[in-house]
C-alpha positions in Angstrom: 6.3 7.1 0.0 7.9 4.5 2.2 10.2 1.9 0.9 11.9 -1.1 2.3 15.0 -2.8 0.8 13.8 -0.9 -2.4 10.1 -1.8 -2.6 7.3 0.8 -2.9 5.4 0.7 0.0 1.7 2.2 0.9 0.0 4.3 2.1 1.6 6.9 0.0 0.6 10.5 1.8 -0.3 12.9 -0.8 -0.5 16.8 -0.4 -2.6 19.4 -2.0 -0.8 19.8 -4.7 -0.3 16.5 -5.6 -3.9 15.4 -4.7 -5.2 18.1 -7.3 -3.2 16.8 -10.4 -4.6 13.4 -9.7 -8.5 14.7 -9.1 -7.7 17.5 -12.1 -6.5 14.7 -14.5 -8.8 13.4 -17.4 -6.6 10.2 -17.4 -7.2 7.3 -14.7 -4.2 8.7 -13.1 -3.2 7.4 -9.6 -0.3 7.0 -6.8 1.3 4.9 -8.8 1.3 6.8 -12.1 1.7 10.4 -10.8 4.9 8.6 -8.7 6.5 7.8 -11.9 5.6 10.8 -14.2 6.9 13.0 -11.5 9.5 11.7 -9.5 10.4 15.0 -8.0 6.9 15.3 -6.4 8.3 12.4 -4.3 9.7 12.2 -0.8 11.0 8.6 -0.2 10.7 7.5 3.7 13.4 4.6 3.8 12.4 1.9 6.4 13.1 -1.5 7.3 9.6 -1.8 8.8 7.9 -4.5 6.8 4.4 -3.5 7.4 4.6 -1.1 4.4 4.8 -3.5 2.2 3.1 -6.2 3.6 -0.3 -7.1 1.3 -3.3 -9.2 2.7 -4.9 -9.5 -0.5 -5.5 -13.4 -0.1 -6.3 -16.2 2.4 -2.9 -17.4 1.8 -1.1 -13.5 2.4 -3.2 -13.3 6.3 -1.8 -17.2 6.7 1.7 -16.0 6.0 1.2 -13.1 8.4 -0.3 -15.0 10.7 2.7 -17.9 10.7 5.0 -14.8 10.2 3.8 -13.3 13.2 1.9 -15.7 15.6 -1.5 -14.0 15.8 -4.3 -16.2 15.8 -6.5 -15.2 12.8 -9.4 -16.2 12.4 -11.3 -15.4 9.0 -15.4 -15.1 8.5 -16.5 -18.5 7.0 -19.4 -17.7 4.2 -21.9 -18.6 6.1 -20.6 -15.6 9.0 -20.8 -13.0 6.5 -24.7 -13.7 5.3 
């Protein structure tokens, strides 16, 4: 799992054994659970590479990257995506 300055980052690469327990499980388990029931399972890849953690969830987090970064982004209006 990466990690910069101490945040989790993604994607987290899982191996077989790892991908079973999480495909075998009758809980909703995920990354994010299996991580923190078993810590030893994990390999942490310390970066300072940003792009680990960096979310575009929102209009406002692509803004951000875009100011951030100076890409010109430009984002489907409703009427595009019809």
């Amino acid at each position: 799992m990466p990690t910069v300055n101490d945040q989790r980052g993604n994607p987290v690469i899982l191996d077989d054994v790892a991908l079973a327990r999480i495909l075998a499980s009758d809980a909703n388990l995920g990354c994010r659970d299996l991580i923190d029931r078993q810590p030893e399972m994990v390999h942490l890849y310390e970066t300072a590479n940003t792009r680990f953690v960096t979310d575009l969830d929102t209009v406002e987090d692509v803004q951000q990257l875009a100011e951030r970064t100076g890409w010109r982004v430009e984002l489907p209006t409703p009427e595009s995506v019809r």
